[in-house]
N, C-alpha and C positions, 0 to 999 in steps of 0.2 A: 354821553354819560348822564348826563343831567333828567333825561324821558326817561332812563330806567330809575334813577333815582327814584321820579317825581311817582312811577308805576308802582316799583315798592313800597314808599313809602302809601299810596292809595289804598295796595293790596291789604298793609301791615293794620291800618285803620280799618279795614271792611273787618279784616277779622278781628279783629279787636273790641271796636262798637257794634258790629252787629251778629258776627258769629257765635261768638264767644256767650253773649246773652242768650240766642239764640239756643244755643246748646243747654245748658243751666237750666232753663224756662221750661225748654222740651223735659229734659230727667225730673226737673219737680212734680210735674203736671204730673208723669208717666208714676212718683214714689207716691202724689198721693191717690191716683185710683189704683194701685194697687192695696192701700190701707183697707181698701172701703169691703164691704161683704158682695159676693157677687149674689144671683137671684137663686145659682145652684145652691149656694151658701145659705141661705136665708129658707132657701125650702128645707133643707135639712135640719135644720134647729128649727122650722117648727115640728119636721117631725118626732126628732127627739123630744120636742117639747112634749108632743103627744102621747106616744110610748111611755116618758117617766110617768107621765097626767094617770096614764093605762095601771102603767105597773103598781101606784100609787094607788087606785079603788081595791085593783086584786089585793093589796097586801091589807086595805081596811076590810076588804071582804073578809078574808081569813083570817083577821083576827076575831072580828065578830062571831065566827062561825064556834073558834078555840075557846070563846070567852063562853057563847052559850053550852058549850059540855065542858068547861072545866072554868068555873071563875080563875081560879088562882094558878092557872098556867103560867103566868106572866113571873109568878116567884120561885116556881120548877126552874124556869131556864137562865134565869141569873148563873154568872159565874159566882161561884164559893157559895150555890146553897146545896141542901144534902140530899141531892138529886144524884142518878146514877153517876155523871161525869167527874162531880165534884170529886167521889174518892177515888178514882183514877179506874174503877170496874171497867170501863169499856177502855181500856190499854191495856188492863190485863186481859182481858177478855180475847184481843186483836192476837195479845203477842202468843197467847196460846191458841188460838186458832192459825196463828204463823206457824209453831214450833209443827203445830200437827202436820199441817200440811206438808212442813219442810221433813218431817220423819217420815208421811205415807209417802212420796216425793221418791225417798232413800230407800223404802225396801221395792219401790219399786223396781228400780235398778239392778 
């Protein structure tokens, strides 16, 4: 009895002081490369980076282009000025181009 004693009790400390660490060590290592960006990662955000950079000239392009035939575009399309939207003209505008539709629609039938 005493060899299996002294075997468990060997086994109980292997695992103990060196498994047990052993195991924790490995999952940390494994949580922080996961944290990190991989290179798939990284090329894509530069490409996004690129694309907004892109989308960002066309949208200065066009305004440039807006500004030189219309200075004061930029006061048209504000919300609440008195511009077509402002008095709701293009809703009514929809909802009877709806109704029509929805009547030629009905004699068609």
């Amino acid at each position: 009895m005493p060899v299996e004693a002294a075997f468990t009790g060997i086994v109980a400390m292997l695992v103990l002081f060196v498994g047990l660490p052993w195991l924790i060590f490995h999952y940390i290592t494994k949580w922080k490369t996961a944290k990190t960006l991989t290179g798939a990662d990284e090329q894509l955000l530069d490409e996004l980076y690129d694309a907004g950079r892109r989308l960002d000239d066309r949208l200065c392009s066009i305004e440039r282009i807006m500004t030189a035939e219309n200075p004061d575009w930029r006061q048209t399309c504000l919300p609440g000025s008195t511009g077509r939207d402002s008095s709701g003209s293009l809703l009514k505008d929809f909802d009877n181009l709806q109704s029509r539709t929805e009547r030629l629609l009905g004699e068609r039938r």
